[in-house]
Backbone as CSV, one residue per row, in Angstrom:
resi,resn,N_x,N_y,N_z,CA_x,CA_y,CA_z,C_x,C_y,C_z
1,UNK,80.607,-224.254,-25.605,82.042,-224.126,-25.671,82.679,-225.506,-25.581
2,UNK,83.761,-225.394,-26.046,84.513,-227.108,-26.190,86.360,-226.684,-25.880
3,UNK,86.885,-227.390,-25.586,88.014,-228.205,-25.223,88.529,-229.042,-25.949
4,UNK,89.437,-229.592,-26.878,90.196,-230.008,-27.530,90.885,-231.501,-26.248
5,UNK,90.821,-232.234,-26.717,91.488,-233.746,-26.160,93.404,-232.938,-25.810
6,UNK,94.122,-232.212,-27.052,95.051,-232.187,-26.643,95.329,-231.286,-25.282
7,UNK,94.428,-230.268,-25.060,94.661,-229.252,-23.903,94.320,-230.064,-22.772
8,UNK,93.451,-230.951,-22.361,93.493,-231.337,-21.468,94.441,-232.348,-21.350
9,UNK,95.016,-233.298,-22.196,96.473,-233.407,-22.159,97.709,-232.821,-21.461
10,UNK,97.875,-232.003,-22.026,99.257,-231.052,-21.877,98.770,-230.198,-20.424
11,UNK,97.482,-229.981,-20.112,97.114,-229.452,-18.463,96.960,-230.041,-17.439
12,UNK,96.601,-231.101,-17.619,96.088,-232.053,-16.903,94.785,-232.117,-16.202
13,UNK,93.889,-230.973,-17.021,92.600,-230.786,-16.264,91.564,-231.525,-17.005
14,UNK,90.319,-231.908,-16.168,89.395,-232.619,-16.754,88.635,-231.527,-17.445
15,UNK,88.206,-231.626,-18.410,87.262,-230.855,-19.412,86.292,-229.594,-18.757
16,UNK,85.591,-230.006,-17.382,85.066,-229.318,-16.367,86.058,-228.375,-16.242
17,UNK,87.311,-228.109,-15.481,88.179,-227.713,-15.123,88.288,-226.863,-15.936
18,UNK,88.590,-227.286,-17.531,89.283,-226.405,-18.390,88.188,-225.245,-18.798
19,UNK,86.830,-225.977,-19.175,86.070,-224.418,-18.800,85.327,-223.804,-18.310
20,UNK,85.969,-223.982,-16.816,84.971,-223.267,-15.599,86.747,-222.412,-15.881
21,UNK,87.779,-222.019,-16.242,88.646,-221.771,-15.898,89.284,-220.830,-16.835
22,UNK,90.359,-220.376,-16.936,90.831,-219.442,-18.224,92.308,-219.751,-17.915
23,UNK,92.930,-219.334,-19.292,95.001,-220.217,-19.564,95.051,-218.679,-18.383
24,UNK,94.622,-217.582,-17.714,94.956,-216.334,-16.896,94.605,-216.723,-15.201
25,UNK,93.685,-217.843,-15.816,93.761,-218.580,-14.217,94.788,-219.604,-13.945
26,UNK,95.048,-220.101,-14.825,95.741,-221.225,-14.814,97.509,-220.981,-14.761
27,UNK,97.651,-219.668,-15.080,98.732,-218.999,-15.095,99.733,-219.511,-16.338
28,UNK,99.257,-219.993,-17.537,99.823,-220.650,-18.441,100.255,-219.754,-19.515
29,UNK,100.380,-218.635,-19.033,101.471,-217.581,-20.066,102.511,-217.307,-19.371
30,UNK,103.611,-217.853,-19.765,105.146,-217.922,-18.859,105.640,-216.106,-19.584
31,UNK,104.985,-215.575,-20.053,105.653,-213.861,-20.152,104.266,-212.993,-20.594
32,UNK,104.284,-212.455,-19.617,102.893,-211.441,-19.210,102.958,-210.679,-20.518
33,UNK,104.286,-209.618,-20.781,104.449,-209.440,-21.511,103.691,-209.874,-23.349
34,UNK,103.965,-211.231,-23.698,103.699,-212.211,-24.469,101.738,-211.855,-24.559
35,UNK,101.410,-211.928,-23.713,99.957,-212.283,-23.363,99.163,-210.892,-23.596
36,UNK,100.145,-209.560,-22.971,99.808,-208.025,-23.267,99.712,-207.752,-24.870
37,UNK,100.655,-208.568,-25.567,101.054,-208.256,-26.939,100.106,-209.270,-28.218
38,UNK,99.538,-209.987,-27.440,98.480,-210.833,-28.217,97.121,-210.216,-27.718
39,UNK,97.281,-209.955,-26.849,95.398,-209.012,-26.028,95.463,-207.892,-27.203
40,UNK,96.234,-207.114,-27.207,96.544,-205.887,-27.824,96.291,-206.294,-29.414
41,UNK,96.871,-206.659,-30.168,96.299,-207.392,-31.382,95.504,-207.879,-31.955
42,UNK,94.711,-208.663,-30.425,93.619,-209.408,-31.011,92.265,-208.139,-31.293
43,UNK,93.164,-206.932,-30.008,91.790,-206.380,-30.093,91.892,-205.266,-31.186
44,UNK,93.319,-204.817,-31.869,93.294,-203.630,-32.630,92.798,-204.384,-33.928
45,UNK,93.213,-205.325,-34.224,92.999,-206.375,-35.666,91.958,-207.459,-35.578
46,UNK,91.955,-207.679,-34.437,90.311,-208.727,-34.693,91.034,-210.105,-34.865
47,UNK,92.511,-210.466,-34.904,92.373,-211.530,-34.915,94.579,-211.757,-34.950
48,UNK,95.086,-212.923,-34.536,96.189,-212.542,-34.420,96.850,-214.166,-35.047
49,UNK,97.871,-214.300,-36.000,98.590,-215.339,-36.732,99.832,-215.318,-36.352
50,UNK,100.086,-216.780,-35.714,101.671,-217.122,-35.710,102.644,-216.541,-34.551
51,UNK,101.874,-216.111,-33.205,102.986,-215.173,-32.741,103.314,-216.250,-31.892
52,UNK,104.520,-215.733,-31.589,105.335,-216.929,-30.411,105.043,-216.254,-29.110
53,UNK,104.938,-217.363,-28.188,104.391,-217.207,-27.375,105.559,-218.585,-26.231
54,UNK,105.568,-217.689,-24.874,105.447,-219.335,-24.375,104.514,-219.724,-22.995
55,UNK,104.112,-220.545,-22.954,103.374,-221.581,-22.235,103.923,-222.395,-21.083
56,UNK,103.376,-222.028,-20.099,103.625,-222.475,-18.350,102.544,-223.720,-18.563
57,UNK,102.781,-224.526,-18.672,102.124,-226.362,-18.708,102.747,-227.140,-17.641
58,UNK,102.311,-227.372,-16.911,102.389,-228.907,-15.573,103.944,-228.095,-15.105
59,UNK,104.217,-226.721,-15.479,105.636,-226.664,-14.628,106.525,-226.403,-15.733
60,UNK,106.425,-226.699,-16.750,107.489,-226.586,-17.741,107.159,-225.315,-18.621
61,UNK,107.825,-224.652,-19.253,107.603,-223.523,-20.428,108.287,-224.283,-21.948
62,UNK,106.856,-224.005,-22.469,106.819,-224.773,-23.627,106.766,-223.910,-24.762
63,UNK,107.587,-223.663,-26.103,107.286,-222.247,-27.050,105.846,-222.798,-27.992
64,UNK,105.105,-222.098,-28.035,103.557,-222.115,-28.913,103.683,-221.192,-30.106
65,UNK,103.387,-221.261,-31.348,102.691,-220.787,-31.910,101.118,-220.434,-32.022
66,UNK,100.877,-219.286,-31.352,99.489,-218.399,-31.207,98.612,-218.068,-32.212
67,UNK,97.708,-218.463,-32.587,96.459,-217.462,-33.651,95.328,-217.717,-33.041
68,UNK,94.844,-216.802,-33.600,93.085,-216.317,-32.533,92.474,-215.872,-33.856
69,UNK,91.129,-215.921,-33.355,90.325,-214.827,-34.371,89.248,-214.550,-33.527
70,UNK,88.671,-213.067,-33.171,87.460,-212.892,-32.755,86.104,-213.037,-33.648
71,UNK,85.047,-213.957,-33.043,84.000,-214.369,-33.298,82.922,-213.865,-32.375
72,UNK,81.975,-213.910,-33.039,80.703,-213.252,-31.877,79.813,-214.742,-32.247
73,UNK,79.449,-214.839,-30.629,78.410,-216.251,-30.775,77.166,-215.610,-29.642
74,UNK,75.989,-215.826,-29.870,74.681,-215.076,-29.427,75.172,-213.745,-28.729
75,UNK,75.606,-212.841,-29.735,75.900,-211.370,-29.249,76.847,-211.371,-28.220
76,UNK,78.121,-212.202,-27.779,79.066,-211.995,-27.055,80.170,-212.308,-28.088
77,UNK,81.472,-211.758,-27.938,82.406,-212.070,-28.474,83.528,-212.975,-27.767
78,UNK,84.014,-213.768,-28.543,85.004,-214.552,-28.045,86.122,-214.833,-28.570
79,UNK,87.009,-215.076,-28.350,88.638,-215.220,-28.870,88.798,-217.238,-29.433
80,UNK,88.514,-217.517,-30.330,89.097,-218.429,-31.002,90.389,-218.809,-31.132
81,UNK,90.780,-219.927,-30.205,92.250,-220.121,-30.131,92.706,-221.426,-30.784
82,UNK,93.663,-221.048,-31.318,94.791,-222.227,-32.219,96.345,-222.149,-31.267
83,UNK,96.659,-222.929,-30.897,98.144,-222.956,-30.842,98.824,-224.343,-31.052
84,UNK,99.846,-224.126,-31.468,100.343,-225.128,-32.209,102.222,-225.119,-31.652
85,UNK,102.511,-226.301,-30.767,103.695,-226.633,-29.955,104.870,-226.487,-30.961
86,UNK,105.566,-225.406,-30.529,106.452,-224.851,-31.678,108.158,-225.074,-31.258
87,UNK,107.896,-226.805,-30.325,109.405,-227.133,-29.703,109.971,-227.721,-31.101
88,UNK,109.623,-228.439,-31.974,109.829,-229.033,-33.160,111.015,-228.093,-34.200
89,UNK,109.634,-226.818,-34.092,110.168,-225.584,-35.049,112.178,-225.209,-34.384
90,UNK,111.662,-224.636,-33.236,112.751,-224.223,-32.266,113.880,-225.507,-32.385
91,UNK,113.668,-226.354,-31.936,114.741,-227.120,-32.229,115.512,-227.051,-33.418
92,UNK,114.583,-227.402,-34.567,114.921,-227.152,-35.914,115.856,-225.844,-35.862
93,UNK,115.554,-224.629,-35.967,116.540,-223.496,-35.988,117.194,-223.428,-34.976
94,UNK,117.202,-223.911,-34.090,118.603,-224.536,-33.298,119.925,-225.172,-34.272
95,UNK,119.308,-226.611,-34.569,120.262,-227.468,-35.270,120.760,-226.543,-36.747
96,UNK,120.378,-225.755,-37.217,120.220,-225.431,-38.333,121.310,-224.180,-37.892
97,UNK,121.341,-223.225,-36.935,122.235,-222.035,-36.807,123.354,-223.166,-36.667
98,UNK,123.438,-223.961,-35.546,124.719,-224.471,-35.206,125.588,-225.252,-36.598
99,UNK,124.651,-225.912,-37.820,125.411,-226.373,-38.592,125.846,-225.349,-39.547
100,UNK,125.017,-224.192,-39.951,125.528,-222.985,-40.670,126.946,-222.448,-40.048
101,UNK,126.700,-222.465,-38.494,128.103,-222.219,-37.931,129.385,-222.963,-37.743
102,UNK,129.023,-224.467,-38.449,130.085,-225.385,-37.666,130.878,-225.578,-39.157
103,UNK,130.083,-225.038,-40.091,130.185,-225.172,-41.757,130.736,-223.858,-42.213
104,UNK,130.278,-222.697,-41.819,130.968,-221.233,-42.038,132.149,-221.334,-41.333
105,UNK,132.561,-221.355,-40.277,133.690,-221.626,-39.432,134.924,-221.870,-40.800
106,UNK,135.446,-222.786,-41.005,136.066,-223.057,-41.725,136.410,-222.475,-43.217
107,UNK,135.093,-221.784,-43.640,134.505,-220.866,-44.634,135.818,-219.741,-43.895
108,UNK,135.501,-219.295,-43.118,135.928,-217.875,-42.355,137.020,-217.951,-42.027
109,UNK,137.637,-219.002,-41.870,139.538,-219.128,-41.192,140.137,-219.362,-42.561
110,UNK,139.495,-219.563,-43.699,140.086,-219.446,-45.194,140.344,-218.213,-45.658
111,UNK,139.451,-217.613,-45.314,139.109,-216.188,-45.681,140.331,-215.493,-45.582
112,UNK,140.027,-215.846,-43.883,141.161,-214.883,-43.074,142.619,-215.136,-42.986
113,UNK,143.059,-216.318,-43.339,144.171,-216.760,-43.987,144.697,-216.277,-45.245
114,UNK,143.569,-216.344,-45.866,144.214,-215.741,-47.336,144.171,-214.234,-47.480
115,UNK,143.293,-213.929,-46.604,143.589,-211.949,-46.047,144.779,-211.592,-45.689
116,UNK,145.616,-212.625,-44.833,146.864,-212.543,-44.205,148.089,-212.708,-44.846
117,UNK,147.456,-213.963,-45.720,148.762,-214.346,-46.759,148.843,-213.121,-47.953
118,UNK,147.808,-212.857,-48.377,147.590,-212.293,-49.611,148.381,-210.549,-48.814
119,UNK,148.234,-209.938,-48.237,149.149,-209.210,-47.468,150.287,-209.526,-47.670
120,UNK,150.551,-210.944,-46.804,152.122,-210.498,-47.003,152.758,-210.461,-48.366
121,UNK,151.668,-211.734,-49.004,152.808,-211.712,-50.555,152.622,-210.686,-51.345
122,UNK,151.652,-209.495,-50.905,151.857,-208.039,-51.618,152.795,-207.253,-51.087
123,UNK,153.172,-207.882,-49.837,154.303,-206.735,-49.295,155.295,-207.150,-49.327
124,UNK,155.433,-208.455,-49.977,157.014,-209.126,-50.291,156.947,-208.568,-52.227
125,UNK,156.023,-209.073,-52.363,156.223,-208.774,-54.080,156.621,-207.202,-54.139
126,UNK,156.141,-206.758,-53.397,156.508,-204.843,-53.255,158.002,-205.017,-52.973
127,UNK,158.470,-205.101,-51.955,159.480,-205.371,-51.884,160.989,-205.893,-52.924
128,UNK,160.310,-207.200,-53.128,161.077,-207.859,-54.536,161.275,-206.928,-55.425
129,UNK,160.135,-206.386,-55.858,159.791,-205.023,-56.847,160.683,-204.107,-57.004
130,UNK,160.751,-203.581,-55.520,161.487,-202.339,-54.995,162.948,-203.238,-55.211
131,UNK,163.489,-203.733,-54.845,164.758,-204.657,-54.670,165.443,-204.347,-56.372
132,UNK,164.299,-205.548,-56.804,165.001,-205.465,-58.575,165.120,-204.050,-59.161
133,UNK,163.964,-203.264,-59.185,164.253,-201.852,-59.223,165.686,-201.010,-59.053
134,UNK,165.685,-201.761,-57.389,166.853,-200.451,-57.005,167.950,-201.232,-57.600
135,UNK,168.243,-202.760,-57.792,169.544,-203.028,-58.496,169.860,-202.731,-60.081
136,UNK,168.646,-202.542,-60.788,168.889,-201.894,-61.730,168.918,-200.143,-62.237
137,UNK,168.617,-199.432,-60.788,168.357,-198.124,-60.835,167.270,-197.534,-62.080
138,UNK,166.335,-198.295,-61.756,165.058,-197.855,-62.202,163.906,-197.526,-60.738
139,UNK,163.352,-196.447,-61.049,162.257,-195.743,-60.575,161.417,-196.667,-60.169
140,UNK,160.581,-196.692,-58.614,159.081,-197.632,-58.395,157.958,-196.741,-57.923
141,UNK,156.909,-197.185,-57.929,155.669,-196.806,-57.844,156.199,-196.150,-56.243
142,UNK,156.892,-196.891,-55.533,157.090,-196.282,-54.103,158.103,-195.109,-54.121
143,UNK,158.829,-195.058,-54.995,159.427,-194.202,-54.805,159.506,-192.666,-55.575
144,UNK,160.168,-191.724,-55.513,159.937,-190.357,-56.163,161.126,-189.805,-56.466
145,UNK,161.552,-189.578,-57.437,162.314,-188.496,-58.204,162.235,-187.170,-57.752
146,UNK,163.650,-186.895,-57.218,163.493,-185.500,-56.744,163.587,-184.734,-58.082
């Protein structure tokens, strides 16, 4: 079995550490939940892509992207893990809602301005309508002939 340079990084454990040990000892699934829903997957499908996840590291909760695949090595099976630090991603659709919103905003008070205006100048042009109408005693769409 092997250890990756970056996990003992981001844990701070020496290589020994990391596998005499498991991320369930180490308590490095910040939502149990999270950890129920990747167990469950790995074991109905054999193998699990892309799920978000987050990660209890030195104290901090960090969001991961999760994939596994089960492998059998001398007749035991084992969970093959990938995760891949998904603060980059997250940030990204952070910056990205807030400029859709800071950019629609203005989109939306046009809108709603011209919803408001466009109202009234149908209910003035109605009006006007009705007005010239009644000074010439002609009939309007608003009104009815007894």
């Amino acid at each position: 079995m092997e250890v990756n340079e970056e996990v003992l990084k981001r844990t701070g454990l020496t290589r020994e550490e990391a596998l005499a040990t498991s991320v369930i000892k180490m308590a490095a699934w910040a939502q149990p939940k999270e950890r129920a829903a990747y167990v469950e997957r790995l074991q109905r499908e054999g193998r699990v892509r892309d799920l978000e996840v987050d990660f209890r590291l030195r104290g901090t909760v960090v969001p991961y992207l999760m994939s596994a695949v089960v492998i059998e090595i001398e007749n035991e099976l084992y969970a093959l893990n990938v995760a891949r630090d998904a603060t980059g991603i997250k940030e990204n659709e952070r910056a990205l809602r807030e400029a859709q919103e800071r950019l629609s905003a203005p989109a939306h008070a046009a809108l709603d301005r011209d919803r408001r205006c466009g109202w009234k100048a149908i209910m003035q042009s109605r009006r006007a309508t009705a007005a010239l109408c009644s000074s010439h005693s002609l009939p309007t769409a608003h009104t009815r002939n007894s």
